[in-house]
C-alpha positions in Angstrom: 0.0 0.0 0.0 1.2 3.6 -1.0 2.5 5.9 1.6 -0.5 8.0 1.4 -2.9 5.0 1.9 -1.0 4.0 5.3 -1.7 7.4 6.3 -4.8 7.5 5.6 -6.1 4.8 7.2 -4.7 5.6 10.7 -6.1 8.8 10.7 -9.5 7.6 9.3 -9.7 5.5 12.2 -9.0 7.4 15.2 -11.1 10.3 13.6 -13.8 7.5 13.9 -13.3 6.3 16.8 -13.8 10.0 18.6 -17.5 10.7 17.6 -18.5 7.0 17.7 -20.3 6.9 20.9 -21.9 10.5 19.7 -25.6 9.2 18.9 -25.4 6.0 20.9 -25.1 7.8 24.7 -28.3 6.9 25.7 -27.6 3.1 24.7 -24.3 3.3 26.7 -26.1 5.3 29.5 -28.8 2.7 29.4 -26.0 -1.0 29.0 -24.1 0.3 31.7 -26.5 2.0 34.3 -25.0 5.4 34.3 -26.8 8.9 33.9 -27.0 10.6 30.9 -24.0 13.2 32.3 -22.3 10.2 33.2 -22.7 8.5 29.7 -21.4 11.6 28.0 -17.4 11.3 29.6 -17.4 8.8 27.1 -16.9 11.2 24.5 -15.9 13.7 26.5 -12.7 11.6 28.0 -11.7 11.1 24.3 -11.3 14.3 23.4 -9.4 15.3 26.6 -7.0 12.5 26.0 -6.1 13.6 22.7 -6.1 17.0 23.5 -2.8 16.3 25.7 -1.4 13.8 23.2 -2.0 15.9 19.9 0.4 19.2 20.3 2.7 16.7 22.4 3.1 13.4 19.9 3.5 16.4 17.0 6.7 17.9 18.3 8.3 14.6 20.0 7.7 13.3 16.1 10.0 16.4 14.7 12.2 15.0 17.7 12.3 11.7 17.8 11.0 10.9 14.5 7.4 10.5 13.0 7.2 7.0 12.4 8.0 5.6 15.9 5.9 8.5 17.6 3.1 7.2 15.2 3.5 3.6 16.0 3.1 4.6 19.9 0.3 6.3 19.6 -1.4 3.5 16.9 -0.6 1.2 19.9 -2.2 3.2 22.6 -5.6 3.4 20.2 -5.5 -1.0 19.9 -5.0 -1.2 23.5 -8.0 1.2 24.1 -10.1 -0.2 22.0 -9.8 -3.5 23.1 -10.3 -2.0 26.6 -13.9 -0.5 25.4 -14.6 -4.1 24.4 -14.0 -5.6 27.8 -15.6 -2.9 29.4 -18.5 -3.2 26.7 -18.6 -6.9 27.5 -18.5 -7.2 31.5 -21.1 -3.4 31.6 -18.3 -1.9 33.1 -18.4 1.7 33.2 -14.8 2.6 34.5 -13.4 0.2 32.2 -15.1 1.5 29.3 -13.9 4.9 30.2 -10.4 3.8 30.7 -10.2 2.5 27.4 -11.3 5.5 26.1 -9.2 7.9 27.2 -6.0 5.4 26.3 -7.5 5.4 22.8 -7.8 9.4 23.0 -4.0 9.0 22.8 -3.8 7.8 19.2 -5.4 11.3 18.2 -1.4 11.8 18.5 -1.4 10.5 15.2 -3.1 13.9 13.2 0.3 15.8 13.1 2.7 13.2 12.4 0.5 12.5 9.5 1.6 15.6 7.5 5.2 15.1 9.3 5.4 12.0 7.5 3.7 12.8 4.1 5.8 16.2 3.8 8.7 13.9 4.2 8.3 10.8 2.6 6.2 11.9 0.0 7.2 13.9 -4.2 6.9 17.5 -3.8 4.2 17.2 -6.7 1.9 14.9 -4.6 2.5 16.7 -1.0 -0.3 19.0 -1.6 -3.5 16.3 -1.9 -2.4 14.3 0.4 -1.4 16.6 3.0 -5.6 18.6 2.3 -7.1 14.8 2.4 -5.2 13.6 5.6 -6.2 17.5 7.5 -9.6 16.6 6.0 -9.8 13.4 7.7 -10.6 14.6 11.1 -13.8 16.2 9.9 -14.8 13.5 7.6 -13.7 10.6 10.6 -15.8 12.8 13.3 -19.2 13.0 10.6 -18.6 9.2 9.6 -18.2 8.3 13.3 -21.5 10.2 14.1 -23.0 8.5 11.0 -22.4 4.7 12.3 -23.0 5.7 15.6 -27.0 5.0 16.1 -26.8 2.3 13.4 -24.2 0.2 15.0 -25.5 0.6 18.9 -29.2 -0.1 17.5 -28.1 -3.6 15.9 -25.5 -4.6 18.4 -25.7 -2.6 21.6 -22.8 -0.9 23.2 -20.4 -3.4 22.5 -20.9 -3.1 18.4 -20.0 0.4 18.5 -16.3 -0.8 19.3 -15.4 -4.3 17.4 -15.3 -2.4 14.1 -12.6 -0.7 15.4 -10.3 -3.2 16.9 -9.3 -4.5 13.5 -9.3 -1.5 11.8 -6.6 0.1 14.9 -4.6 -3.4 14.3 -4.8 -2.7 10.1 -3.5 1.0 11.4 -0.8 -0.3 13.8 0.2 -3.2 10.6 0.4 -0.9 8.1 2.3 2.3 10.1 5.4 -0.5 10.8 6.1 -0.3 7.0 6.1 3.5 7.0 9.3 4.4 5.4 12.2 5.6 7.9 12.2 9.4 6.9 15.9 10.4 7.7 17.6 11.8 10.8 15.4 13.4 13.4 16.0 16.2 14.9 16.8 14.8 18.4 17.1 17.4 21.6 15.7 16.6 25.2 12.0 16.3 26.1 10.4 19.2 28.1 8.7 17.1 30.6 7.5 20.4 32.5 6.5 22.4 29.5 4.6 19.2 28.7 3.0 18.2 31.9 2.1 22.3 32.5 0.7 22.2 28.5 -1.2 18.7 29.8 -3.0 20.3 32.5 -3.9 23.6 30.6 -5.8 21.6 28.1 -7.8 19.4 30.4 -8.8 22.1 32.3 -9.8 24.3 29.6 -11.6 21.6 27.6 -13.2 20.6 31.0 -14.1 24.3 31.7 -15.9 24.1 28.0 -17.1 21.0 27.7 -18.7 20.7 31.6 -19.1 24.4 32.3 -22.9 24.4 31.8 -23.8 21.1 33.5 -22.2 22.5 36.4 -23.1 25.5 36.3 -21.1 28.7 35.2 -21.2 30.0 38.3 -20.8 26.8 40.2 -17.5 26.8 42.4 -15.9 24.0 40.7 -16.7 25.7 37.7 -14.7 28.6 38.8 -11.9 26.5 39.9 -11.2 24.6 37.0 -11.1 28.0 35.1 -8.4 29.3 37.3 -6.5 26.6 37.4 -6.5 26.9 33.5 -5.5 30.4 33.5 -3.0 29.4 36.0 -1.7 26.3 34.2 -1.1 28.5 30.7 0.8 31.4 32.2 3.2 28.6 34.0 3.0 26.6 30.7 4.1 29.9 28.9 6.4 31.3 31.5 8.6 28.1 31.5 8.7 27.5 27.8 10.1 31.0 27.3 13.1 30.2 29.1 13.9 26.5 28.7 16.5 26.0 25.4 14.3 23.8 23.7 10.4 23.9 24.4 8.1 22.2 23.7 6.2 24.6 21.5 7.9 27.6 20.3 5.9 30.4 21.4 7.8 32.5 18.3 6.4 29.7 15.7 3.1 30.1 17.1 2.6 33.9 17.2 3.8 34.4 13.6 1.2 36.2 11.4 0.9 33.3 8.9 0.6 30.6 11.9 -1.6 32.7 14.3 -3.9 33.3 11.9 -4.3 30.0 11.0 -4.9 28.6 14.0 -7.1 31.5 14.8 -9.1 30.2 11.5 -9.4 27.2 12.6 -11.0 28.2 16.1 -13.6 29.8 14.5 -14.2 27.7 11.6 -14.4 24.4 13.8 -16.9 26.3 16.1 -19.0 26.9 13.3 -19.3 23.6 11.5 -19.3 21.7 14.6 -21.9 23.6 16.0 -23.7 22.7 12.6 -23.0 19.2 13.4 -24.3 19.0 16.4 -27.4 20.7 15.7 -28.7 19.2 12.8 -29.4 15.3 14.4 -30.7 17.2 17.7 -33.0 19.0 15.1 -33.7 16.0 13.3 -34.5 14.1 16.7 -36.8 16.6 17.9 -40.6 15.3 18.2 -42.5 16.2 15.0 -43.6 19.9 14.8 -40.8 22.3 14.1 -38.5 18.7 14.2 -38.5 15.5 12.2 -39.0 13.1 14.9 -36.5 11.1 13.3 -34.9 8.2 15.0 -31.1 7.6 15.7 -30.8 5.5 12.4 -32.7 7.4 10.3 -30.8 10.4 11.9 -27.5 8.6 10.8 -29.0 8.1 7.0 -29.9 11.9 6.9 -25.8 12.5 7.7 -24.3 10.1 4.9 -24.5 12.5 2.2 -22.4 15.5 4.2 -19.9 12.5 4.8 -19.7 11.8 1.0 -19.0 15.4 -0.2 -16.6 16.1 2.4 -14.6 13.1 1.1 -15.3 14.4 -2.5 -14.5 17.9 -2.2 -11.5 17.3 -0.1 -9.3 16.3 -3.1 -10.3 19.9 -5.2 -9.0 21.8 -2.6 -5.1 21.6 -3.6 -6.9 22.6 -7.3 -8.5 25.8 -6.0 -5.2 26.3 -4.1 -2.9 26.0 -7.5 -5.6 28.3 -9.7 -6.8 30.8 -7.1 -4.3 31.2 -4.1 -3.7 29.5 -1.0 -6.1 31.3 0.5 -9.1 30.6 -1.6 -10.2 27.1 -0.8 -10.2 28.0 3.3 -12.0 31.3 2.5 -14.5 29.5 0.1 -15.4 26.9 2.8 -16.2 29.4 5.8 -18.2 31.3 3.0 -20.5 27.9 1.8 -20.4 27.2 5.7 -22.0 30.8 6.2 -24.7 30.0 3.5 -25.6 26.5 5.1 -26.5 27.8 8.4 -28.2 31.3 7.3 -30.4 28.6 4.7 -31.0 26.2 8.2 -31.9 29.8 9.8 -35.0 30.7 7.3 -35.9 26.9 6.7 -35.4 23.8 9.0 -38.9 22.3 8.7 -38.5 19.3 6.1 -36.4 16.5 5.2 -35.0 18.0 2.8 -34.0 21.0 4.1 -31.6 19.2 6.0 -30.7 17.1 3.5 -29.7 20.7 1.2 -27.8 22.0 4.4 -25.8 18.8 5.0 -24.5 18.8 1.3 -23.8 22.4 1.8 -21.6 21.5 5.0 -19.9 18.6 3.5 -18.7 21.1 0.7 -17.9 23.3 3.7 -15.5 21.2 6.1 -13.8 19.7 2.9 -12.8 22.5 1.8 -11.7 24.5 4.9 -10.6 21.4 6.6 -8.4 20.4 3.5 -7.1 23.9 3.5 -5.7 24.2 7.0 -3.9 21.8 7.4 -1.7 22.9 3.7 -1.7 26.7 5.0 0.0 25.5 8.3 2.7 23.2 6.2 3.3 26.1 4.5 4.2 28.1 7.3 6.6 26.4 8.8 10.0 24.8 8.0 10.0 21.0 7.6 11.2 20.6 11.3 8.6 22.4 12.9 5.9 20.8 10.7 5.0 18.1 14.0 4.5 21.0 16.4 2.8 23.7 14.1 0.4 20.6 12.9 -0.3 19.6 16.5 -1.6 22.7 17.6 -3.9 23.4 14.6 -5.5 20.4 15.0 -6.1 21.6 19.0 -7.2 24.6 17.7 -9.8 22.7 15.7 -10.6 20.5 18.8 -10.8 23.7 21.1 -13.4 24.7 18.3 -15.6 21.8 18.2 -16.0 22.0 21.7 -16.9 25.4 22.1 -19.6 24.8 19.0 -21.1 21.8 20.7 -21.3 23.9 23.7 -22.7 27.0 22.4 -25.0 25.3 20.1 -27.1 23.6 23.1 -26.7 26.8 25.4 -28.4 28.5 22.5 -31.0 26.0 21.6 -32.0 25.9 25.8 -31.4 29.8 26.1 -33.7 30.5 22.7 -36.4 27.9 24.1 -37.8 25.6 21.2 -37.8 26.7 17.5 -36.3 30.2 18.1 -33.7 28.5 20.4 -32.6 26.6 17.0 -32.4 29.5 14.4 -30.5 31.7 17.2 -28.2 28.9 17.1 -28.4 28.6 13.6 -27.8 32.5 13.1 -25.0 32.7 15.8 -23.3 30.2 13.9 -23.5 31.9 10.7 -22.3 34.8 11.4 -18.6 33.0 13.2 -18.1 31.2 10.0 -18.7 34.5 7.6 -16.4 36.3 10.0 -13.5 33.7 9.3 -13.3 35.3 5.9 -12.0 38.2 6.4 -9.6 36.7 9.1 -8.4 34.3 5.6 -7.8 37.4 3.3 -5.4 39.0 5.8 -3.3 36.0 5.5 -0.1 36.4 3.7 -1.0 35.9 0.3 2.0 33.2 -0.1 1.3 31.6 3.2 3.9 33.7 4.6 5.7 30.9 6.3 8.9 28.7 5.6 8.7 29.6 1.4 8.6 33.2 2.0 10.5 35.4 4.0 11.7 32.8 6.8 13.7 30.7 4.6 15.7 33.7 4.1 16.4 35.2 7.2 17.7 31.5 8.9 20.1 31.1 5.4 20.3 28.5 3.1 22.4 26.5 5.4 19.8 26.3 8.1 17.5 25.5 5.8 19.2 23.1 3.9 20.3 21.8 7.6 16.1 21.4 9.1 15.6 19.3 5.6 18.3 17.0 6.4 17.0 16.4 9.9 13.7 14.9 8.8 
């Protein structure tokens, strides 16, 4: 199998494997006697997991090297997964959730992905793959949702997990005949900086993710958010002065990077938000709902799964023809048009149907385009790290999208609850296109003007080291 191929189908998995429990929480809640809040740490645990693992596994890979950071977090993933089947198999909640967040680990494997195509991979064929593999983690988290209700429906909770245990050991198989990709570029590990960045993520994910069941007000609420303002002033403080961090805060704050990652807050927040409110839309009892079930739910999704797979692949075209900037700013833009058209009409089948096409052309093209615009920016050493931290920034996102999209729906009370949400979310992703045009029309990163101020010998020398 092709380099690309491998790649692909590690990343397709774990990007499953994140929203697969997404429409089947009440069966989980239900097989293993938990509340609903309870049932929900499922997911929620996941995305913690590879919230710690992602920014981390992305610079130890420009360290260490891609391939054996991949294989470790590939083997994390099986060992989860076959954790979720035990717990699955005996009803037992803390094993289940154990094996979750162990599988949250292999989300690790998003960064080294472009690490690995960028070097392994023609210069010619860099582009598509690198905009299908950044794609992946939106077409992985709609196809996860999309099997989700089907798969607890036929086989409870424990057939939401045995389609992924051979697919993780196809991953972990097929990763141990990446190809070697030269010399890393070695250094020590900043334990601190990483147990510091570790803490700031949990507790910010947990400060969005939880906030509203406990209450924003609530004082654990209000601890958990100053222990993540706490924890990211430390994190910063200490990475500022050690000789080799663990993320360079001066590869971060670069126009070309910033932006990015600051597009792909806001982008993520908007399509995520549209994911999540379209099956709670499609679930609501007949009237201003569908009153559709969890399968037929999952039906309604396949076709925003298809184009994003589709339209993934023309995003390097619109890149060549029209700029670097054009497929990112075209996808906020359909994304805008989706959720003003789910604003105005929401009431049919088909409605739906129109707005999760629309999407699917959405988060394949913006999606696709991230992750080139951040290879762009940086030099091939730094391609781990800056990767990493984009994909967070999509996580960080999602989270906030799901968040806000129920607060709204609850805050707006019934229909009106749904096109505020609907609205809110329109607006965020037109707003992401201004933020695209002031990127540096070039990408403004390694191929521009930064190659030239570190010399031809340094960047000869950062090639060499992959």
């Amino acid at each position: 199998m092709s380099v690309t191929g491998r790649l692909f189908t590690g990343a397709l998995t774990v990007a499953t494997a994140q929203t697969v429990v997404m429409s089947a929480l009440p069966v989980l809640g239900a097989e293993l006697g938990v509340a609903p809040p309870a049932a929900t740490w499922t997911l929620t645990v996941f995305m913690l997991a590879g919230a710690v693992a992602t920014p981390i596994a992305g610079r130890l890979g420009d360290m260490l090297g891609y391939r054996r950071v991949m294989l470790g977090c590939l083997a994390a993933f099986t060992a989860g997964t076959v954790l979720c089947l035990l717990g699955a198999g005996t009803g037992s909640y803390p094993l289940l959730l154990a094996g979750r967040a162990l599988s949250g680990l292999g989300s690790g494997v998003f960064p080294l992905t472009f690490g690995i195509a960028r070097a392994a991979l023609p210069p010619a064929r860099q582009p598509r793959a690198i905009a299908l593999l950044s794609a992946l983690t939106g077409i992985g988290g709609a196809l996860g949702m999309v099997l989700s209700g089907p798969l607890a429906g036929a086989w409870g909770t424990g057939g939401l997990f045995w389609p992924l245990l051979p697919l993780a050991l196809l991953s972990l198989l097929l990763a141990a005949g990446l190809p070697r990709t030269g010399t890393p570029a070695g250094g020590r590990v900043d334990l601190l900086g990483a147990l510091l960045l570790a803490g700031a993520l949990v507790a910010g994910l947990l400060l969005i993710s939880q906030g509203r069941s406990w209450g924003w007000t609530a004082p654990v609420t209000c601890a958990v958010a100053v222990a993540a303002v706490l924890l990211t002033v430390a994190f910063l403080s200490v990475e500022r002065r050690v000789p080799a961090p663990l993320l360079d805060i001066a590869l971060h704050t670069r126009r070309a990077v910033a932006l990015t990652h600051l597009s792909a807050v806001l982008i993520g927040c908007a399509m995520f938000g549209a994911i999540t409110l379209l099956p709670m839309l499609a679930q609501t009892p007949a009237g201003y709902g569908l009153g559709l079930s969890p399968s037929d739910t999952g039906l309604l999704m396949i076709p925003t799964v298809v184009t994003m797979l589709l339209v993934s692949p023309l995003a390097p075209r619109l890149r060549g023809r029209f700029g670097s900037r054009a497929p990112l700013a075209a996808g906020a833009a359909v994304a805008a048009v989706a959720l003003t058209q789910l604003a105005l009409a929401h009431d049919r089948v088909w409605h739906l149907a129109v707005a999760g096409l629309l999407t699917g052309v959405a988060y394949g093209l913006a999606f696709a385009a991230l992750g080139s615009l951040v290879v762009e920016a940086v030099a091939p050493a730094e391609t781990g790290a800056a990767g990493g931290v984009n994909t967070i920034a999509r996580t960080a996102g999602g989270a906030i999208g799901a968040q806000l999209a129920t607060a709204l729906v609850v805050a707006g009370g019934g229909e009106r609850g749904y096109v505020l949400a609907f609205a809110v979310f329109a607006v965020l992703a037109a707003s992401a296109v201004p933020l695209v045009r002031a990127l540096p029309v070039s990408g403004g990163g390694y191929r521009g003007g930064h190659e030239s101020n570190r010399g031809a010998g340094a960047a000869g020398g950062a090639a060499d080291r992959l």
